[in-house]
N, CA, C and O atoms as CSV, one atom per row, in Angstrom:
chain,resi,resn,atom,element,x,y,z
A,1,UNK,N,N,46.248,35.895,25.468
A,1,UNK,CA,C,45.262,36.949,25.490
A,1,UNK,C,C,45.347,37.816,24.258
A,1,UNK,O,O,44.284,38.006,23.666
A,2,UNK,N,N,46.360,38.332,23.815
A,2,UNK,CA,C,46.656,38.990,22.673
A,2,UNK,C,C,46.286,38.219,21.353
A,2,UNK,O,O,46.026,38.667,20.236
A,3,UNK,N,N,46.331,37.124,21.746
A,3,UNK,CA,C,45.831,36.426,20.167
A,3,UNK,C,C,44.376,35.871,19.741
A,3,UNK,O,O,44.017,35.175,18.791
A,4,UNK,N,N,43.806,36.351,20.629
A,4,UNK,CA,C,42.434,36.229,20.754
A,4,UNK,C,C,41.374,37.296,19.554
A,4,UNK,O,O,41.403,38.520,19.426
A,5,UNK,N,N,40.688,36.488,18.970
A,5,UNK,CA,C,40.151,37.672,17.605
A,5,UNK,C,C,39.591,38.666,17.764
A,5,UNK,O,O,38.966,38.611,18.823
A,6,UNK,N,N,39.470,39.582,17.265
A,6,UNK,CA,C,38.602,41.272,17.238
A,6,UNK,C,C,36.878,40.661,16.822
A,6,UNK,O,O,36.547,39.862,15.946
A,7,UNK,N,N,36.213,41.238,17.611
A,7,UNK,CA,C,34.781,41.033,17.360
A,7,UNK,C,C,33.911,42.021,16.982
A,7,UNK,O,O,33.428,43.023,17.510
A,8,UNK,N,N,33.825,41.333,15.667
A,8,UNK,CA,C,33.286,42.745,14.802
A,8,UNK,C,C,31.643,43.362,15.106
A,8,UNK,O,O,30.698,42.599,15.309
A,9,UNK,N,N,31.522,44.834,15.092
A,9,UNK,CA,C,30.158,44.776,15.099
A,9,UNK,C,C,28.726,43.762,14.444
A,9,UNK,O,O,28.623,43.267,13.322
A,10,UNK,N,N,27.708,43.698,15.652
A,10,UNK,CA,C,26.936,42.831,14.502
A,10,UNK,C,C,26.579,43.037,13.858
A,10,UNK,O,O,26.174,44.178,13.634
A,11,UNK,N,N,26.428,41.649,12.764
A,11,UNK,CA,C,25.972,41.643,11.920
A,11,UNK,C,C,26.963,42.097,10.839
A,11,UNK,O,O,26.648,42.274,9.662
A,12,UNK,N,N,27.916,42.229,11.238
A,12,UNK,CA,C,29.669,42.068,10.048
A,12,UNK,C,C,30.239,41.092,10.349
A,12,UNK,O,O,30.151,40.406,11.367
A,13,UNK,N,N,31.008,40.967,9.244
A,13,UNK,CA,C,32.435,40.337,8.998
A,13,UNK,C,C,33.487,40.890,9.795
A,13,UNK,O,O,33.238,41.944,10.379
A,14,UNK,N,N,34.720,40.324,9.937
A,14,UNK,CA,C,35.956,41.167,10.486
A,14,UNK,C,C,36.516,41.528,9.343
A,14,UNK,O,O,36.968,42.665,9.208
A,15,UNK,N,N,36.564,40.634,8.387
A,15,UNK,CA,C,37.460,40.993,6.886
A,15,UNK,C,C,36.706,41.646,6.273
A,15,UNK,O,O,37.334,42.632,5.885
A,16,UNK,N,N,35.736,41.687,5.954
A,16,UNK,CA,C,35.154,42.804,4.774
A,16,UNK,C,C,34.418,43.610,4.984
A,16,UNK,O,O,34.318,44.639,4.315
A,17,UNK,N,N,33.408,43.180,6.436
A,17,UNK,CA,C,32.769,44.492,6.704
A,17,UNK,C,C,31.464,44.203,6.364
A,17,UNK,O,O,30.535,44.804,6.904
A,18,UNK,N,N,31.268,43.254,5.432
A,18,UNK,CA,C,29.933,42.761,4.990
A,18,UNK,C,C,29.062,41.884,5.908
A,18,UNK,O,O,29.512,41.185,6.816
A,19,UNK,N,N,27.745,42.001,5.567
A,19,UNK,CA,C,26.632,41.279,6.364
A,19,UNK,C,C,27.279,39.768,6.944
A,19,UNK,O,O,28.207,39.217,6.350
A,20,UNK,N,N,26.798,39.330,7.888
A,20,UNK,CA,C,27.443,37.870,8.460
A,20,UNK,C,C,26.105,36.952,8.753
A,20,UNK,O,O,25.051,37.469,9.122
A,21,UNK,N,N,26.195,36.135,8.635
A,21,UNK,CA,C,24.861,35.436,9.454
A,21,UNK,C,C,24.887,35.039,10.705
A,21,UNK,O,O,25.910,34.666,11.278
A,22,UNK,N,N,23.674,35.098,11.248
A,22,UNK,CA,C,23.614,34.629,12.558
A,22,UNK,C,C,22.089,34.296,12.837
A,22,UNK,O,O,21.230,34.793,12.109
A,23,UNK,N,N,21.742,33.445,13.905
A,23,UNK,CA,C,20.236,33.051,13.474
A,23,UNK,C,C,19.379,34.101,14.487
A,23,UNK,O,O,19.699,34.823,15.431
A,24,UNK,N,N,18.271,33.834,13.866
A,24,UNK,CA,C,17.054,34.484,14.783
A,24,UNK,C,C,16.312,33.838,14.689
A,24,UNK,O,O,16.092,33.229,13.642
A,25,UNK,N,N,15.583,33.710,15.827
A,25,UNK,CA,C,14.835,32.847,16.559
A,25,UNK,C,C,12.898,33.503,16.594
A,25,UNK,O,O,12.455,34.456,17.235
A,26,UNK,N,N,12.369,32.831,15.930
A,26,UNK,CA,C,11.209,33.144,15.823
A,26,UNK,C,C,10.245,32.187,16.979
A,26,UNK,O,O,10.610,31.032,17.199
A,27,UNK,N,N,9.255,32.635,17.547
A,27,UNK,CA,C,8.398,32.406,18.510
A,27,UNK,C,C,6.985,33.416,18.519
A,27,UNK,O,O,6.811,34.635,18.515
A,28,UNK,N,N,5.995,32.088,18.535
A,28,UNK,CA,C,4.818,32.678,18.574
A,28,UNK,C,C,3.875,32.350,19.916
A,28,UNK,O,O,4.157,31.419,20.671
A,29,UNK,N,N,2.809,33.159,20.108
A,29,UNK,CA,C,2.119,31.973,21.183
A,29,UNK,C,C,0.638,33.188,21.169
A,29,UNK,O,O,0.398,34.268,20.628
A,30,UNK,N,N,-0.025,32.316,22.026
A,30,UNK,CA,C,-1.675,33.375,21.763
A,30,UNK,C,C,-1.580,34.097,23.210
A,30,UNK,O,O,-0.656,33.596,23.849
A,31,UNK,N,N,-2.147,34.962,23.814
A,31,UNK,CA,C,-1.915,35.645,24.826
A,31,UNK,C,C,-1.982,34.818,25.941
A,31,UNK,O,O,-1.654,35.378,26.987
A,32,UNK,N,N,-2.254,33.848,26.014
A,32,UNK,CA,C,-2.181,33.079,27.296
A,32,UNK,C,C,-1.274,32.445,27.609
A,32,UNK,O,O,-1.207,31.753,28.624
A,33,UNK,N,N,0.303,32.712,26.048
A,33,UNK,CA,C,1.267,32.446,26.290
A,33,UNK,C,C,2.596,33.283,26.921
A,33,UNK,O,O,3.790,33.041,26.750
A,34,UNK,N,N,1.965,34.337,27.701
A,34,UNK,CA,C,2.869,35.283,28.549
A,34,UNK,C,C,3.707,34.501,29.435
A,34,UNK,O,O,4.889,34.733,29.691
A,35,UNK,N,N,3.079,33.668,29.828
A,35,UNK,CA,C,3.969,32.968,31.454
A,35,UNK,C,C,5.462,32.421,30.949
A,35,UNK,O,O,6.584,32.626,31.411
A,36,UNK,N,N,4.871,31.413,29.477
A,36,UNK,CA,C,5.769,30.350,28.798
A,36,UNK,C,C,7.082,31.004,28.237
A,36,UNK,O,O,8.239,30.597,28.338
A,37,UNK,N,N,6.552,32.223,27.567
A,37,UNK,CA,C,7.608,33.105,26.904
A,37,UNK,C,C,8.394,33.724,28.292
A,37,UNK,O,O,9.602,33.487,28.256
A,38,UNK,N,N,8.093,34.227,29.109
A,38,UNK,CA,C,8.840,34.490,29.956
A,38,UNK,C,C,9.740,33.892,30.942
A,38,UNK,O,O,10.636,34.467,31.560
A,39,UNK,N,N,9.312,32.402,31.025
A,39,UNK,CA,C,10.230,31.423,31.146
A,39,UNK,C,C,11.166,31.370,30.359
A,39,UNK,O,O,12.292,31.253,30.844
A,40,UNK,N,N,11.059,31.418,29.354
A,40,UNK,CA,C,11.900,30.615,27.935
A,40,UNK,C,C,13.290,31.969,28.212
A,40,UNK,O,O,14.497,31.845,28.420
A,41,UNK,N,N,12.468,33.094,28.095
A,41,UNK,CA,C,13.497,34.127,27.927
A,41,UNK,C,C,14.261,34.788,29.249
A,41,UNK,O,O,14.897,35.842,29.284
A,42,UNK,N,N,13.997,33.826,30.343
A,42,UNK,CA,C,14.641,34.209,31.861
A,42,UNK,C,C,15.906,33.354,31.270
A,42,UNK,O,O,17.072,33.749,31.281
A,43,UNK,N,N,15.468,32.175,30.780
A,43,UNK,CA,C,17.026,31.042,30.231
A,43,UNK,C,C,18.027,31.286,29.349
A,43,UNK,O,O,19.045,30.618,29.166
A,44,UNK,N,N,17.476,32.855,28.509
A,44,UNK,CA,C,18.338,33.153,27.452
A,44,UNK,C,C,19.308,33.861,28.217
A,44,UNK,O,O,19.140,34.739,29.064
A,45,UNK,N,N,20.848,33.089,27.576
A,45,UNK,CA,C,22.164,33.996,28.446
A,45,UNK,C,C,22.101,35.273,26.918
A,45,UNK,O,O,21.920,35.329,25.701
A,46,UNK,N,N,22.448,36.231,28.318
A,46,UNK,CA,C,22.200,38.111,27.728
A,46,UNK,C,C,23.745,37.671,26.434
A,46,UNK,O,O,23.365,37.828,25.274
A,47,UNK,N,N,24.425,37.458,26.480
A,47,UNK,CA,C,24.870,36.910,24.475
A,47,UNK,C,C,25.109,36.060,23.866
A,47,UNK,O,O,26.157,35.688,23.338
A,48,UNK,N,N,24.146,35.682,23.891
A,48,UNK,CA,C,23.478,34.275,23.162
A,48,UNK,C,C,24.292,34.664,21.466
A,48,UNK,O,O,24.603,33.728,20.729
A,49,UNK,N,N,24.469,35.686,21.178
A,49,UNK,CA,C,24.355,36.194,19.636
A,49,UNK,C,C,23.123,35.586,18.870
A,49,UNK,O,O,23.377,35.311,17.697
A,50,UNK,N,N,21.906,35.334,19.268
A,50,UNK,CA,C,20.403,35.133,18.627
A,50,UNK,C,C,20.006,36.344,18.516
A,50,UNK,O,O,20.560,37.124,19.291
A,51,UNK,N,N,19.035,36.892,17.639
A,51,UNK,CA,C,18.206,37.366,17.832
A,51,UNK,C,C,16.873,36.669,17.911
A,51,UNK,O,O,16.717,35.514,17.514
A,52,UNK,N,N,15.524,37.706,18.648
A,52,UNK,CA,C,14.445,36.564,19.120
A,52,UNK,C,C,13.426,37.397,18.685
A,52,UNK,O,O,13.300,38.455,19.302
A,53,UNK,N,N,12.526,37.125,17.590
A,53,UNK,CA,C,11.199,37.810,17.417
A,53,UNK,C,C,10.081,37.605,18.083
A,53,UNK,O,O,9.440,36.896,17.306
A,54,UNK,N,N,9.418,37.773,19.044
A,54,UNK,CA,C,7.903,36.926,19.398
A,54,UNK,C,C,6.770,38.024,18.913
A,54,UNK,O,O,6.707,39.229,19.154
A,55,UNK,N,N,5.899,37.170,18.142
A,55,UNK,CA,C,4.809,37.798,17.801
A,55,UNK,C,C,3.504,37.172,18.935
A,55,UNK,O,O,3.416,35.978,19.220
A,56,UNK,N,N,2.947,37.810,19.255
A,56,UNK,CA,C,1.485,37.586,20.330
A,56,UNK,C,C,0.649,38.117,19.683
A,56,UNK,O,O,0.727,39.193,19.092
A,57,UNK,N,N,-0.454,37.196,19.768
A,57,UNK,CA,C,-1.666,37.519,19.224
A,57,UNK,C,C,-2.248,38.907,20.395
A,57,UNK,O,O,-2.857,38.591,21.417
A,58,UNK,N,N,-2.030,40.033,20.149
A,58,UNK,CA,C,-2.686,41.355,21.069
A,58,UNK,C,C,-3.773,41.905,20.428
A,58,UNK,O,O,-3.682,41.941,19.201
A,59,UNK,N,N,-5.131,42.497,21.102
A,59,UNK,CA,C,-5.965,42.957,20.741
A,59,UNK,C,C,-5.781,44.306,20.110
A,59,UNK,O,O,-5.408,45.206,20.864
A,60,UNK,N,N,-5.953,44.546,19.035
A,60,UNK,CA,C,-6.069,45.929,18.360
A,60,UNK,C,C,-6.353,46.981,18.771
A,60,UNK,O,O,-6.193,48.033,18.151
A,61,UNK,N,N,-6.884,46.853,20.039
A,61,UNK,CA,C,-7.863,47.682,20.281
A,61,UNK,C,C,-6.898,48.906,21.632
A,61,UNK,O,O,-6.921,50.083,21.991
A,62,UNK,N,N,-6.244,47.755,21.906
A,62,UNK,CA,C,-5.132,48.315,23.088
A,62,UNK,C,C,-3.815,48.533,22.917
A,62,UNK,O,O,-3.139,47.958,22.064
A,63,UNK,N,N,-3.301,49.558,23.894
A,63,UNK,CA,C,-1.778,49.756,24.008
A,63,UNK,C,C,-1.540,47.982,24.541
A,63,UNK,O,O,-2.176,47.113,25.137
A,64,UNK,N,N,0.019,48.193,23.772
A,64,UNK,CA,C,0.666,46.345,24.759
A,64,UNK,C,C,1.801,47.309,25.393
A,64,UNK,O,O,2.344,48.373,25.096
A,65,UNK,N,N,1.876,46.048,26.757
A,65,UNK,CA,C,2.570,46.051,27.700
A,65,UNK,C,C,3.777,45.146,27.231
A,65,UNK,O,O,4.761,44.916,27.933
A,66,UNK,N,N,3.602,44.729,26.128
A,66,UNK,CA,C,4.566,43.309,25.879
A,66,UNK,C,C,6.136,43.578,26.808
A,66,UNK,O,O,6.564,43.256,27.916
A,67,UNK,N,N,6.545,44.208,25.843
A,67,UNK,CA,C,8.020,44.235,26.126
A,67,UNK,C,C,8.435,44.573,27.066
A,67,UNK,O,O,9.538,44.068,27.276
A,68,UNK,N,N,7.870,45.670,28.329
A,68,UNK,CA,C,7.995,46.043,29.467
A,68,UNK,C,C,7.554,44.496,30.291
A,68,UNK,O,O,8.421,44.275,31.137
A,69,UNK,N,N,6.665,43.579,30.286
A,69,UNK,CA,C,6.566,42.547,30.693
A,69,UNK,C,C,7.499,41.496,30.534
A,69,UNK,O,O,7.754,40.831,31.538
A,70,UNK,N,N,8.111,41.192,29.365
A,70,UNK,CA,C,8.838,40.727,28.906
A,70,UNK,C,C,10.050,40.646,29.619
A,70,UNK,O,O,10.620,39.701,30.165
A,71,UNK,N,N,10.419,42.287,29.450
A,71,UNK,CA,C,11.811,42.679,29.834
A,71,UNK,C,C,12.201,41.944,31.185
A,71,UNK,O,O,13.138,41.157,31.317
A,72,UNK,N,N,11.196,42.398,32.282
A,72,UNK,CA,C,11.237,41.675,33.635
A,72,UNK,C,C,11.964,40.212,33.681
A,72,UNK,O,O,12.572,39.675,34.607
A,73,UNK,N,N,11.708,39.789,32.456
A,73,UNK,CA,C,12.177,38.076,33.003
A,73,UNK,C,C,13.269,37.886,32.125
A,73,UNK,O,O,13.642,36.716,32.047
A,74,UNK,N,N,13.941,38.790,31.380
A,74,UNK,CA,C,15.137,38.503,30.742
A,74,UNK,C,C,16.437,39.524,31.110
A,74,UNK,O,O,16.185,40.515,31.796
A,75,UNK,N,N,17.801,39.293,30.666
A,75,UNK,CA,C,18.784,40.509,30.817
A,75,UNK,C,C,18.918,40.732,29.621
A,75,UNK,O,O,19.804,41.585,29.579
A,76,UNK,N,N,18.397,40.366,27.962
A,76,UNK,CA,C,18.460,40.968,27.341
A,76,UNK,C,C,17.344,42.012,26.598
A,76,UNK,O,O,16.136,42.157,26.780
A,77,UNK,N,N,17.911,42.401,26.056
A,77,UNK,CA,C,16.728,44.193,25.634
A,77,UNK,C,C,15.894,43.913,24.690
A,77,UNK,O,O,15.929,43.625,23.493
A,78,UNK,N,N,14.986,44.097,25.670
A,78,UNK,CA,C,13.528,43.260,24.672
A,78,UNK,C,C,12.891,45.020,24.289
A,78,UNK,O,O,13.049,45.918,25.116
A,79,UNK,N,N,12.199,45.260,22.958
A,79,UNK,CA,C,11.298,46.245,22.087
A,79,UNK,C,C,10.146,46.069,21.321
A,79,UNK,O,O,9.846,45.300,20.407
A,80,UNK,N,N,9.615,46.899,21.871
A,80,UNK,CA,C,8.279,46.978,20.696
A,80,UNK,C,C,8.567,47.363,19.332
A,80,UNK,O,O,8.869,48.549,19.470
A,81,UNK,N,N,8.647,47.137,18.292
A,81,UNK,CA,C,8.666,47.467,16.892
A,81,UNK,C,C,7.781,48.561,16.397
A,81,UNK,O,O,6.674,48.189,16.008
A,82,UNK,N,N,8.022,49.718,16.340
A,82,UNK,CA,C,6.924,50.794,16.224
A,82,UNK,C,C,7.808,51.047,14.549
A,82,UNK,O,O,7.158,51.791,13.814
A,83,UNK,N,N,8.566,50.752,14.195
A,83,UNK,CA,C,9.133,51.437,12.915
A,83,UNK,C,C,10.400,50.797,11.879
A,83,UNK,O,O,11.425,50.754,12.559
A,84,UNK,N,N,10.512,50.579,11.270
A,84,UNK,CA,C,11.568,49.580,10.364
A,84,UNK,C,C,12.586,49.374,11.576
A,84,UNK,O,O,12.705,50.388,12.263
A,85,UNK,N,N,13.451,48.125,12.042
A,85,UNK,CA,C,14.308,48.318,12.650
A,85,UNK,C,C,15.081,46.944,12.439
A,85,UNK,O,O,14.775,45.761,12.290
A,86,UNK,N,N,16.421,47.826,12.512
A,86,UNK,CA,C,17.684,46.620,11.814
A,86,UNK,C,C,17.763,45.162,13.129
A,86,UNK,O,O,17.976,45.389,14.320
A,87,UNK,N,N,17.560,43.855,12.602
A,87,UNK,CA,C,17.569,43.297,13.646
A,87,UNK,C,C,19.049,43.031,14.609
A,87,UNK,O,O,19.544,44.158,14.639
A,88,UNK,N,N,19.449,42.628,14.949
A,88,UNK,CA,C,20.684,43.072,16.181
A,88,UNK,C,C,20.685,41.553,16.741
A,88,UNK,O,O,19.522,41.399,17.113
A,89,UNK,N,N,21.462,40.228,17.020
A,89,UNK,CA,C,21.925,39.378,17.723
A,89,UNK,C,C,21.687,40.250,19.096
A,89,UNK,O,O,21.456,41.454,19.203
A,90,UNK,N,N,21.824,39.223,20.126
A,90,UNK,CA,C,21.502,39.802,21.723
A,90,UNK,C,C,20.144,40.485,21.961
A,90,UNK,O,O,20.177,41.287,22.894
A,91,UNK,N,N,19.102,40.375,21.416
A,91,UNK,CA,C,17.895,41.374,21.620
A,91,UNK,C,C,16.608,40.396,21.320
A,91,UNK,O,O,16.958,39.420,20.656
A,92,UNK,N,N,15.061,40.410,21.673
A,92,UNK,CA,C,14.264,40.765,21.638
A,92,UNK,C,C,13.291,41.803,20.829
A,92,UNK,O,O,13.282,43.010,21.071
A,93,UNK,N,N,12.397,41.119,19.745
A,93,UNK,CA,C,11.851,42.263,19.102
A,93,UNK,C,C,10.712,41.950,19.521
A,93,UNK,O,O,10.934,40.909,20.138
A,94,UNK,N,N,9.447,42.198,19.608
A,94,UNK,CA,C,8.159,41.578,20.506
A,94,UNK,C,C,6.987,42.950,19.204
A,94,UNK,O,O,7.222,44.132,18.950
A,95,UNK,N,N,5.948,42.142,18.767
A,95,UNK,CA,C,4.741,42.929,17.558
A,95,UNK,C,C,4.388,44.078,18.308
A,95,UNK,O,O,4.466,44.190,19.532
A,96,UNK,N,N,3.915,45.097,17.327
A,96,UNK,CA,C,2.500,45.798,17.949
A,96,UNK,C,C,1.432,45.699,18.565
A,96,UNK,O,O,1.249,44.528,18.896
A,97,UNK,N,N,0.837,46.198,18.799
A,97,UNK,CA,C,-0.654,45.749,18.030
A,97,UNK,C,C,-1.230,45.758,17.084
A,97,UNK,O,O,-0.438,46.292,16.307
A,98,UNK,N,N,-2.541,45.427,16.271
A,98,UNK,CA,C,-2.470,45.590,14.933
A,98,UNK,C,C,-1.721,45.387,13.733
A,98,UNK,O,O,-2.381,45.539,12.705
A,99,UNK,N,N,-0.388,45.050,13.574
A,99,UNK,CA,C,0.599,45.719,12.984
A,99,UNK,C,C,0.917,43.773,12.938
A,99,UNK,O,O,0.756,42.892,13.783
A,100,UNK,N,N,1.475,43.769,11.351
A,100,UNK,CA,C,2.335,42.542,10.752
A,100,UNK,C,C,3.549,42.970,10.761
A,100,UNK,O,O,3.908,44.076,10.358
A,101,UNK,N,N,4.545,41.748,11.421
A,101,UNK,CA,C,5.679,42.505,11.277
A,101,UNK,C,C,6.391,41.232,10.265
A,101,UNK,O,O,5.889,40.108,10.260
A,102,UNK,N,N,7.655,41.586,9.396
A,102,UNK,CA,C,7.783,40.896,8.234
A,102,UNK,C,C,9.359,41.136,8.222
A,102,UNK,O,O,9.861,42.258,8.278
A,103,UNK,N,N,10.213,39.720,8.126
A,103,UNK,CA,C,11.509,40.300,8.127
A,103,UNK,C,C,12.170,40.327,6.634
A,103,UNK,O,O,12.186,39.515,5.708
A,104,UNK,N,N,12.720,41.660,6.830
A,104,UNK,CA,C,13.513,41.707,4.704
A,104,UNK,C,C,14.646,42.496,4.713
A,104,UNK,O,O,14.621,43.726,4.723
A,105,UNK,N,N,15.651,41.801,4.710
A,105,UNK,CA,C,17.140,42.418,4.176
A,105,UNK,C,C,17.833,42.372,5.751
A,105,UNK,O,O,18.983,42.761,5.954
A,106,UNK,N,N,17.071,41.910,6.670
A,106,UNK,CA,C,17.996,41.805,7.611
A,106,UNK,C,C,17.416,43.009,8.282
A,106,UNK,O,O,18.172,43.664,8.999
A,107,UNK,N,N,16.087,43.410,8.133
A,107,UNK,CA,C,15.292,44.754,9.145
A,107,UNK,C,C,13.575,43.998,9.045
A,107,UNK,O,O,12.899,43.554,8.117
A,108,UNK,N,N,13.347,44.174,10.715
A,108,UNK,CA,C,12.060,43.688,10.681
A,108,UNK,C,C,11.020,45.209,10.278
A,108,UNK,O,O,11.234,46.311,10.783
A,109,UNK,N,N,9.999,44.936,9.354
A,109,UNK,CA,C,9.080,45.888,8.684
A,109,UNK,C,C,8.098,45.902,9.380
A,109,UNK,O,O,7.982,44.789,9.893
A,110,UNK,N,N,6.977,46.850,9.813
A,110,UNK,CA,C,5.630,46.698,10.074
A,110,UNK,C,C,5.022,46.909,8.776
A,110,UNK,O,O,5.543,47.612,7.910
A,111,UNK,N,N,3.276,45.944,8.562
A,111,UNK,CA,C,2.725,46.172,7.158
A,111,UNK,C,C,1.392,46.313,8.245
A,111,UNK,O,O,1.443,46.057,9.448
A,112,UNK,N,N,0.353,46.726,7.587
A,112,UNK,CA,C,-1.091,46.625,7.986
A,112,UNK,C,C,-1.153,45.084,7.364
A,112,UNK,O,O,-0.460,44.634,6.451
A,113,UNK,N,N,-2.508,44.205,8.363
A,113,UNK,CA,C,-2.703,43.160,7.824
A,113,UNK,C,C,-3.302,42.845,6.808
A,113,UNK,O,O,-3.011,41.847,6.149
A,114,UNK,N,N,-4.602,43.964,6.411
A,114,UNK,CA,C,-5.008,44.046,5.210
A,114,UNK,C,C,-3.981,44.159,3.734
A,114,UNK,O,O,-4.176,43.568,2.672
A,115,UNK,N,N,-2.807,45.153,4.087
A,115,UNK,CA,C,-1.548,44.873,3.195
A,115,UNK,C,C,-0.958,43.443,3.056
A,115,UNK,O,O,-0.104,43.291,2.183
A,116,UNK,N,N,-1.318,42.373,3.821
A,116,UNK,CA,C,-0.475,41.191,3.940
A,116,UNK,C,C,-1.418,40.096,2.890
A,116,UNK,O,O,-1.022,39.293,2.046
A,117,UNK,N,N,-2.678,40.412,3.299
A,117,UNK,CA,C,-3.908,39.357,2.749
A,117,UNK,C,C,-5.100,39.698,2.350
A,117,UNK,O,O,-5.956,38.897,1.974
A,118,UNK,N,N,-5.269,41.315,2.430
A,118,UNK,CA,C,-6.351,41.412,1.979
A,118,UNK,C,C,-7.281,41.958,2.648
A,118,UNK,O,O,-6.439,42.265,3.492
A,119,UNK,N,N,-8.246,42.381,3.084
A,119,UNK,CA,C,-9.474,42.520,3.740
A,119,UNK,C,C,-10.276,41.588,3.300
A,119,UNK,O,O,-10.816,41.468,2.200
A,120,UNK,N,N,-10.338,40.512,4.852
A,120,UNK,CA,C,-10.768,39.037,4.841
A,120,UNK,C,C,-12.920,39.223,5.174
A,120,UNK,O,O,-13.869,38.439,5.190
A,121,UNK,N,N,-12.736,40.621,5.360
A,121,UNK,CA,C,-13.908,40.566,5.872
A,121,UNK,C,C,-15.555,40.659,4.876
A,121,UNK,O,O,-16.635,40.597,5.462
């Protein structure tokens, strides 16, 4: 028992303290993929050490329920992304509405989509 290793916060090293890798798991689906994703993520054991992004196609126009829906079918801590946030192994990040989310340096970003491509219209 005693010789068992120290487990460093995520997203470190034990020796240096520096960034570590670990994967994250990207998933998409169009809104009629609520049922599927919530299957998928009843199967995720709560420390997997993944992190899991799902982006859903949501109407602009509305508040989302995502992650409160979400949450129901998993034990790990699923969020809406309202603001830069460092991604974390063991978690759930789930889009806005409106809102591109873009991962850089190891923190998922929100951009407007017109910032991503343009105003297509």
């Amino acid at each position: 028992m005693g010789d068992e290793p120290t487990i460093p916060p995520a997203g470190q090293t034990a020796e240096s303290g520096e960034q570590s890798s670990y994967l994250v798991v990207g998933v998409g689906a169009s809104a009629g993929g609520i049922t599927a994703l919530q299957r998928f993520l009843s199967q995720v054991a709560p420390d997997s050490g993944l992190a899991y992004i799902v982006i859903l196609h949501l109407s602009p126009l509305h508040a989302s329920s995502l992650a409160e829906v979400l949450q129901g079918a998993t034990k790990i801590r699923v969020t809406q992304v309202t603001e830069t946030a460092k991604i974390q192994p063991n978690h759930v990040y789930v889009n806005p509405p409106a809102k591109y989310m873009v991962v850089d340096d190891g923190c998922l970003k929100l951009i407007d989509p017109e910032a991503a491509f343009g105003n297509l219209h």
